[in-house]
Each structure stands twice: as structure tokens, then as C-alpha cells.
ZAZASE-937588 format. One line per field, with one value per residue (C-alpha): residue number from 1; residue in three letters; y, x, z. Coordinates in steps of 0.5 Angstrom, whole numbers, plus 2048, in hexadecimal, padded with zeros to 3 digits. Example, Ala and Ser with C-alpha at 12.3 -4.5 7.8 and 13.67 -1.06 7.14 Angstrom:
k <- (1,2) .
r <- (ALA,SER) .
v <- (7F7,7FE) .
u <- (819,81B) .
w <- (810,80E) .
//
This chain:
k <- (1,2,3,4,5,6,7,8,9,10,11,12,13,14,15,16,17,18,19,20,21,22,23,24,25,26,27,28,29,30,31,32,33,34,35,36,37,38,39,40,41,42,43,44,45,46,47,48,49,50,51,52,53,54,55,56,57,58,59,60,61,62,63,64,65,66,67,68,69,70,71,72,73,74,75,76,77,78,79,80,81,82,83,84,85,86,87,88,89,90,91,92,93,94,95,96,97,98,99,100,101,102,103,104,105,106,107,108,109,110,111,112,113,114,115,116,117,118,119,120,121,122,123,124,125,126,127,128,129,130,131,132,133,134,135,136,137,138,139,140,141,142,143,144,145,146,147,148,149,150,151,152,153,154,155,156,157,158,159,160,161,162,163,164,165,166,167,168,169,170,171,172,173,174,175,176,177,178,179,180,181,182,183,184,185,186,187,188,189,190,191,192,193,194,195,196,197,198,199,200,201,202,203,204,205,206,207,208,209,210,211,212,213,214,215,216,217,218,219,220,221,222,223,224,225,226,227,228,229,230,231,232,233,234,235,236,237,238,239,240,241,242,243,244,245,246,247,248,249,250,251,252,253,254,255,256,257,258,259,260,261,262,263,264,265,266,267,268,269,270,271,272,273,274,275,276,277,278,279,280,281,282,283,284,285,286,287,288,289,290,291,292,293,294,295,296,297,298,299,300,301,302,303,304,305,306,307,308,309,310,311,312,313,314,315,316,317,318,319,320,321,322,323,324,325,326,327,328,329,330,331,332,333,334,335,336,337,338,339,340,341,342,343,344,345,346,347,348,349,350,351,352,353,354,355,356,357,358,359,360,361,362,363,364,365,366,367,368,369,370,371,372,373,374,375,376,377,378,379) .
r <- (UNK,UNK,UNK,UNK,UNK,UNK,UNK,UNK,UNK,UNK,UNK,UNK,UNK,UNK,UNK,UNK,UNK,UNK,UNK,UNK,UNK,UNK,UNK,UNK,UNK,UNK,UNK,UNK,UNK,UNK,UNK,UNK,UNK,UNK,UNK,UNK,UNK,UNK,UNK,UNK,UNK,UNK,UNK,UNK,UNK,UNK,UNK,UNK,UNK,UNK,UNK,UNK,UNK,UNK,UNK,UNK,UNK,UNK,UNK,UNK,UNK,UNK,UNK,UNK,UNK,UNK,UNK,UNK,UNK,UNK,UNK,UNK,UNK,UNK,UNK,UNK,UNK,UNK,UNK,UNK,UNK,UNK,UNK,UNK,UNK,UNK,UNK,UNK,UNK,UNK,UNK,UNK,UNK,UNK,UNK,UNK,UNK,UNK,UNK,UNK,UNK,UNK,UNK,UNK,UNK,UNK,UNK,UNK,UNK,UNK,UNK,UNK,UNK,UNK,UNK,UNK,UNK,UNK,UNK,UNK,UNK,UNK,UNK,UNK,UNK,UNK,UNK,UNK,UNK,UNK,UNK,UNK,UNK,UNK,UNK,UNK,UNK,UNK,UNK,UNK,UNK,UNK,UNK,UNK,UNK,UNK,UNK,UNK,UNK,UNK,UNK,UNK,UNK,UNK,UNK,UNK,UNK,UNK,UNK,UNK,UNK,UNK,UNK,UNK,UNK,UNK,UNK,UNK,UNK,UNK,UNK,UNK,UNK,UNK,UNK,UNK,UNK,UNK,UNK,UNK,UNK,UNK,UNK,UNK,UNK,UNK,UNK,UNK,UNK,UNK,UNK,UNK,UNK,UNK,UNK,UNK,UNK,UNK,UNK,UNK,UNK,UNK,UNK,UNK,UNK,UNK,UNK,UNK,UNK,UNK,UNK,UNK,UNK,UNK,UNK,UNK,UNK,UNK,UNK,UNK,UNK,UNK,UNK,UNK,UNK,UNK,UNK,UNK,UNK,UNK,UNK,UNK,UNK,UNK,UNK,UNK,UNK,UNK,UNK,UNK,UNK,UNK,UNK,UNK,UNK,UNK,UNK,UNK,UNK,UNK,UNK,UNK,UNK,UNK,UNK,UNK,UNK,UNK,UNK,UNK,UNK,UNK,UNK,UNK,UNK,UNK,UNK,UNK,UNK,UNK,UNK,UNK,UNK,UNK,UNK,UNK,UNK,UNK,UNK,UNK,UNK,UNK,UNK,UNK,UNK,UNK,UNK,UNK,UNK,UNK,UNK,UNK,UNK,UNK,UNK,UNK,UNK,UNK,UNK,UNK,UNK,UNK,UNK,UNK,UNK,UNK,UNK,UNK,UNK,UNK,UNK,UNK,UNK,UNK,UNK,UNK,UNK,UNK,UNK,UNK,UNK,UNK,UNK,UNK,UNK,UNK,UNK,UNK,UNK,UNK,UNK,UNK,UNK,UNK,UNK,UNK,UNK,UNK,UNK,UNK,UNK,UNK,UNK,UNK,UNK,UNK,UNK,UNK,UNK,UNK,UNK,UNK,UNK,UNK,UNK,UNK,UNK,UNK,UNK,UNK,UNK,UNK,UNK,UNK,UNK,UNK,UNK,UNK,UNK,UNK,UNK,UNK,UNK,UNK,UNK,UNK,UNK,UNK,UNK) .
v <- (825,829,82A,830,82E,834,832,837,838,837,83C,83F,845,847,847,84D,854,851,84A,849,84D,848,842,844,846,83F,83C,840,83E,836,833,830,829,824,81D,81A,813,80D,806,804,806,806,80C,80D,811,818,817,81C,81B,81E,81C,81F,825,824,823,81D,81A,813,812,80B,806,806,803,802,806,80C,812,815,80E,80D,806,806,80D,80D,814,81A,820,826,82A,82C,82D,830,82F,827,822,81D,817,811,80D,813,815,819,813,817,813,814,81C,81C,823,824,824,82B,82D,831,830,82C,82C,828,820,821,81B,81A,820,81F,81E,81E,81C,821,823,824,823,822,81D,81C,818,81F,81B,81E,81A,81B,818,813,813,816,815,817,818,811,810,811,80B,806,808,808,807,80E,812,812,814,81B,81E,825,826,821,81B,814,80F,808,803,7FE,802,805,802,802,808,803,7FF,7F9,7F9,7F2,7F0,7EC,7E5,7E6,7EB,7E8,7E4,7DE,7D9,7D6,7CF,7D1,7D4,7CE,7CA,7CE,7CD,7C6,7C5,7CC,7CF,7D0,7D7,7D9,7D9,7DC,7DF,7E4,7E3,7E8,7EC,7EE,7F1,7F8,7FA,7FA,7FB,7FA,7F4,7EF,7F3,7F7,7F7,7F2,7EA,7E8,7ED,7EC,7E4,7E5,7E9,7E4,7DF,7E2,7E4,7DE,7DB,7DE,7DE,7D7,7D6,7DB,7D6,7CF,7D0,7D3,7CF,7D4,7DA,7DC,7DC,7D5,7D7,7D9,7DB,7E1,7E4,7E8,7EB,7F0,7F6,7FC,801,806,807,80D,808,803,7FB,7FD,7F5,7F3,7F2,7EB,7EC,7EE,7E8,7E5,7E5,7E3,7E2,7E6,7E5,7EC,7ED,7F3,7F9,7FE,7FA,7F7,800,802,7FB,7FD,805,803,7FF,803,7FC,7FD,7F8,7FC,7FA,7F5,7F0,7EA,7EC,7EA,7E2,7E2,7E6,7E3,7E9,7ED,7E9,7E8,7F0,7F1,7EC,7F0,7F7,7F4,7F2,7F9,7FF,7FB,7F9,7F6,7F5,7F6,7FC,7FC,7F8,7F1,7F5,7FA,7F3,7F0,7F6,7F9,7F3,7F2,7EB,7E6,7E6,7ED,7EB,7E7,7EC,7F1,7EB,7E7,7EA,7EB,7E4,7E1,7E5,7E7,7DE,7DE,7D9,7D6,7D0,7D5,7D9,7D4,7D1,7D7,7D7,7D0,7D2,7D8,7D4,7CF,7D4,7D7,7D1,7D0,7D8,7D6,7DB,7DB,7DD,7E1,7E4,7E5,7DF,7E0,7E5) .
u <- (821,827,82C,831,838,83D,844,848,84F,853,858,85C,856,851,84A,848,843,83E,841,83F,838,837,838,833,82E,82E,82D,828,825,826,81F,81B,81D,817,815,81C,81E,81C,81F,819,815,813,814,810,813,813,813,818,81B,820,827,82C,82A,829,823,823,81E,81D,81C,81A,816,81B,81C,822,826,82A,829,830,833,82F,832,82E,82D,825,826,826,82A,825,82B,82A,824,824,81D,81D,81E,824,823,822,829,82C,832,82E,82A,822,81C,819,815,80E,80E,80A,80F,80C,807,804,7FE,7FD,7F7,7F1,7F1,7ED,7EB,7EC,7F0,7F8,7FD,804,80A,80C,804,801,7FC,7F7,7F3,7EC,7F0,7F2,7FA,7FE,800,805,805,80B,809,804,7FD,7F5,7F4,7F3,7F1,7F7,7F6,7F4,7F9,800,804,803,801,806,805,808,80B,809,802,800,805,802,802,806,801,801,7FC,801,806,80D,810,814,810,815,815,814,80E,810,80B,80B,806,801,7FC,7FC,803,806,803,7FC,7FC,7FE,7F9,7F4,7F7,7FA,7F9,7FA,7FE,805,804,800,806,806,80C,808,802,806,80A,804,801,806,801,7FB,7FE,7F7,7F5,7F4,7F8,7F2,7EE,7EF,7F3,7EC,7EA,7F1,7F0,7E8,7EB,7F0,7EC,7E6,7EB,7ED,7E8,7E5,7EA,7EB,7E3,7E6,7EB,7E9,7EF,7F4,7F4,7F2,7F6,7F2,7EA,7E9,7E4,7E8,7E1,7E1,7E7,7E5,7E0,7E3,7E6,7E2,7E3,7E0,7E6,7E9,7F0,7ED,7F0,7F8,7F9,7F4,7ED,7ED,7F3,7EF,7EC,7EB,7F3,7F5,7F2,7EC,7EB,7ED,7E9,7E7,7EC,7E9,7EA,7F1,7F3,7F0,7F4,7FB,7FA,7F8,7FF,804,804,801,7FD,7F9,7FE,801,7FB,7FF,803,7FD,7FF,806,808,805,805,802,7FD,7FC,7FC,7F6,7F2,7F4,7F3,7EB,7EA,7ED,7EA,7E4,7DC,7DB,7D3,7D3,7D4,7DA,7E1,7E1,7E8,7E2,7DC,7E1,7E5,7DD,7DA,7D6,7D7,7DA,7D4,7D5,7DC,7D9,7D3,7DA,7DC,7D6,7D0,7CD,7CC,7CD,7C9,7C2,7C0,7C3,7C8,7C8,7CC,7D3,7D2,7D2,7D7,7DC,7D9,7DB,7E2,7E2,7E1,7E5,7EB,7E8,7EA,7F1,7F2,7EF,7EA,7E2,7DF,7DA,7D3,7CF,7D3,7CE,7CC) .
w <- (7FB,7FA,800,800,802,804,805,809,808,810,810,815,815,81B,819,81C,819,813,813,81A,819,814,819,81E,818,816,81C,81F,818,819,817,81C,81F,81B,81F,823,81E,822,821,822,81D,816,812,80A,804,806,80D,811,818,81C,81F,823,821,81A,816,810,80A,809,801,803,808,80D,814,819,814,818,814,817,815,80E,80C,806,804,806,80A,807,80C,80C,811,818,81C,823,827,828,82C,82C,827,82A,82B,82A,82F,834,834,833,831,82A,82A,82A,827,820,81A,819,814,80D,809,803,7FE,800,7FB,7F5,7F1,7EA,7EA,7E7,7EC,7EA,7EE,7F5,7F5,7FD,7FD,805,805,808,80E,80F,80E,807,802,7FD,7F6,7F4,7ED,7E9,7E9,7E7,7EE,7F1,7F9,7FD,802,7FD,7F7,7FB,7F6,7F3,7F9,800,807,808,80D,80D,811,817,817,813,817,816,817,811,80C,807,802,803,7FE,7FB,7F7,7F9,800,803,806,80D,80C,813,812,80E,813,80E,80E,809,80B,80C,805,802,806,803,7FC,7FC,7F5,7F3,7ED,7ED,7EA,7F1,7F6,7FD,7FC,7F6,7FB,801,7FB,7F9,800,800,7FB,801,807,80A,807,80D,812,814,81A,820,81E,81C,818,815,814,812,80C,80A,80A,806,800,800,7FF,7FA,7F6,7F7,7F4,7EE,7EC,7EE,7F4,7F2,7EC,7E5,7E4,7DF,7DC,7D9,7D4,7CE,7CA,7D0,7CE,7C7,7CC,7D1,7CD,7CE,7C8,7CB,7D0,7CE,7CF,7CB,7CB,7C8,7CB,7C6,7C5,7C9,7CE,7D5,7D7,7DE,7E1,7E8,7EF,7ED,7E6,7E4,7DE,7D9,7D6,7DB,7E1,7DF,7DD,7E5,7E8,7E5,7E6,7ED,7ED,7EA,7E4,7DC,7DC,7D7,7D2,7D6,7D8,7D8,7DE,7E2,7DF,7DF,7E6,7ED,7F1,7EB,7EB,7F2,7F2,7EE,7F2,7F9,7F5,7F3,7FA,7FD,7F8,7F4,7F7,7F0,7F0,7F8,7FC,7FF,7FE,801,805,809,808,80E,811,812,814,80F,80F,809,804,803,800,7FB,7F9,7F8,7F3,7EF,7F3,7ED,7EB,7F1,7F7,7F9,7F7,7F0,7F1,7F8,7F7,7F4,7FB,7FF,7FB,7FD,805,805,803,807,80E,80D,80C,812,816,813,816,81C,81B,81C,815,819,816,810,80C,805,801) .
//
């Protein structure tokens, strides 16, 4: 946003007549005060505050940042308000203002229609988004790389289930209920390429992903990823599919993208065995990485991998009806994870011995969360 700056020249000249008309005229004009900054809070991309009696944009994620201050130039200045509250740690010493950052319309979401970057759109949350990057309207709340909350409209919350702008903003191990040492007891003989560090990087690009619901829920969530990826991989040890006959296989010509990695280039990858060019083209779209033309990054780069097996988890039902992410928040129970992934040759009888080869693994990851796995184990 461009700002207008206007030098006045200090002369020995009184401001009187239409200078001074001019001066009232501006500020009975000042905007009206957005939300009052507060220390405390965590503030997106396009979101608006108010402090001292002038309005700021953040660029960025942004917390703890004075606007007046801006060590690091995450504040835009918007010029003077009138009408708020003082802002929190200001010298009148107000509390944060709870009023609303004021309001205007947006068209409601379409999917499949082509967004382009500074498109607002209101979402079914009645909530309003902005586009970061362009886009063939992809789902505000899941693909968070592309869209923004937007502070026009009702105010979004700060709760945990939206990305960061800056794609790099650092993810607080704190905030994952799985440590460290329990990820390594889980996978004591694991592979190197699948390292925790890549693990919690990965976690900006779904917010929600075990961060939903009550500490339980949380940590059931963790454990029933983690364990259905470690029966996808053997425990973490296979970072791509072992059987190379397969390989030639999973091109589908008939995309209109086609294969421009090569005919044999979209085999399983990662925690989850990504596989097939579609699949790879809607993961990469979803992430804001070409892994259509890229798919390699998948084997190569641990948070990538990490990434497209949470963005399954998230946004793909697979054979089943919901998303493993909406089995466990819902309470639907661990079974529904795995129709999600394999039920198709898995479920309903098919192969007992590999659902309970899951189960077995998701109960002992329970235990080492402290958590009870709770109903509906199988499938």
C-alpha cells in the first residue's frame, strides 16, 4: 500500500485562511481507530491495529513488535485515527480495545474459480481471506499458503489453525505435543533422512494438525499419524516405494498436465508414499512447491516430505469418508485413519492382519503420549 507523505516547509509565516481550513478538514477526516496493538497477541498478514492515535498493517506474522517502534519493518503505518482506545503499553496506559476493526463486503468463496493475489473473498466461516498467491480456488482454511485471514469484515481469530504469511516462520517444538525423545523412541531405528527438526518444520503448513480439540485429542491425532506412517514405511525406515516394477506405472496421461518429470518419475515418496502425477501436481499446488515437475524433492528434502504426508492426512479421505485429521477430531475413532489411507484393501475383512498391524502400533504410541487410544480401533 502506498502512503502519501507531505513535507511542510517551517517558515516564519502563520497558518491561517485555507491552510487552516485544510488542517481541521484532515482531521475531522482521520480514519477511524482499527483494534489497539497488543503486546500479547499474535497478529497475520494484513491484519490492522491501532496505536497512539495511528492505525498500522502487518506484512507478516507478527508478535510483541511495537508498531510505533517497528525494529523490523513488519508495520505499515496507515496514518492517524481517531475513535479507539489507547493501545496497550501506551503511555495513557489503556487496555487492548475490543472494538471491531470496522467492515466491508467481499464476495462470497467459489471453488474451482481462479483467484489471483489481493483477491477477498468471505468464506462459509462468514471470516474473509485474502489471497497470497494465486490460485484455481483452493479452500481457504486448508490451503494456507495461498490464502490469508483478512482483516476487513469480522475480526479472524488467532487460535492456531492458520499458516503464518512467511512461509519460513519458525514452528516452537513446543507447540507439537510429541517431544523429541518420544519421536525417537517411536523410531529407534528410523532413517536419518526423516528427522524431527523436518518433522516440526513441516507443521506451518497445517496449523490444525494435532492442535485441535482438548490435549487428548491432540495427542490421539499425533499417535494415529504416526503410526500409520510407520506401517507405510517399515518405522520410518523406507523414504521411497521398494518396488521398482511399480514405478513405469503411476502416470496418468490423461491429465491435461501430463508427466513433464517423466513417465516413471511419480512413484511412492515420503511418510506416506505419495505417488501418482496427480496426486503429486494437487500436494504441490497445495503447498506452494512443484512437485509436478520437482517430484524428487520429496526424497531429498525432509520437511517436504513430511509436509505432503500431513497435507494427505489434512485434505484427503482416500477410500474413506473423512480425513484421518476429521476421524480423530470427530471422534470417529482410529479405524477410520486407515479406511482414509488403505481401506480399500484393508477394510471390511480384507486384510486383518495389516489393520492390526497398525493398531498394534498406534497403541503403543498412545502409551508413550500418555494417552488412551480410545473406541473404534479397526476398521
Amino acid at each position: 500500500m502506498s502512503r502519501l507523505r507531505v513535507a511542510v516547509a517551517v517558515s516564519t509565516v502563520a497558518v491561517t485562511g485555507v491552510a487552516a481550513a485544510v488542517l481541521s478538514m484532515t482531521s475531522a477526516s482521520a480514519a477511524t481507530c482499527a483494534q489497539s496493538w497488543s503486546s500479547n497477541s499474535v497478529y497475520w498478514g494484513g491484519r490492522s491495529v491501532s496505536y497512539d492515535g495511528r492505525n498500522y498493517r502487518a506484512k507478516w506474522w507478527t508478535q510483541s513488535e511495537n508498531p510505533a517502534a517497528n525494529p523490523t519493518g513488519v508495520w505499515e503505518s496507515q496514518g492517524t485515527c481517531s475513535g479507539g482506545s489507547p493501545s496497550d503499553g501506551s503511555p495513557s496506559g489503556g487496555s487492548p480495545s475490543a472494538s471491531p476493526q470496522g467492515s466491508c463486503s467481499a464476495p462470497a468463496w467459489v471453488a474451482r474459480k481462479q483467484y489471483t493475489a489481493g483477491d477477498v473473498v468471505t468464506y462459509t466461516d462468514g471470516l474473509q481471506y485474502i489471497a497470497e498467491h494465486d490460485n484455481p480456488g483452493y479452500d481457504p482454511t486448508i490451503s494456507t499458503w495461498y490464502w490469508n485471514p483478512h482483516t476487513c469484515g469480522s475480526t479472524p481469530t488467532t487460535t492456531g489453525t492458520k499458516a503464518p504469511t512467511d512461509p519460513e516462520a519458525p514452528v516452537s517444538p513446543a507447540g507439537f505435543v510429541v517431544s523429541q525423545t518420544q519421536f525417537e523412541q517411536m523410531f529407534p531405528n528410523r532413517n536419518s533422512f526423516y528427522t524431527y527438526s523436518g518433522l516440526v518444520k513441516a507443521l506451518s503448513a497445517y496449523p490444525a494438525f494435532a492442535n485441535t480439540s482438548s490435549d487428548t485429542v491432540k495427542k490421539q491425532e499425533a499417535a494415529a499419524f504416526l503410526a500409520n506412517i510407520n506401517h507405510e514405511t517399515g518405522g520410518l525406515v523406507h523414504i521411497v516405494e521398494q518396488n521398482t516394477a511399480n514405478y513405469p506405472h503411476y502416470c496418468d496421461p490423461n491429465q491435461s498436465f501430463g508427466c513433464p518429470a517423466g513417465q516413471a518419475a511419480y512413484y511412492g515418496r515420503g511418510p506416506i508414499q505419495l505417488s501418482w502425477n496427480y496426486n503429486y501436481k494437487a500436494a504441490g499446488d497445495a503447498l506452494g512447491i512443484d512437485l509436478l515437475n520437482k517430484p524428487g524433492l520429496v526424497q531429498t528434502d525432509a520437511s517436504v516430505a513430511w509436509k505432503t504426508g500431513i497435507w494427505y492426512w489434512m485434505t484427503r479421505s482416500g477410500p474413506g469418508t473423512m480425513t484421518g485429521h476429521q476421524a480423530i477430531v470427530d471422534g470417529k475413532g482410529f479405524g477410520e485413519t486407515i479406511r482414509s489411507i488403505n481401506g480399500s484393501l484393508e477394510c471390511d475383512g480384507r486384510n486383518p492382519a495389516q489393520v492390526q498391524s497398525r493398531v498394534t502400533a498406534y497403541e503403543g504410541f498412545a502409551r508413550i503420549l500418555g494417552v488412551s487410544p480410545g473406541a473404534g480401533l479397526t476398521c
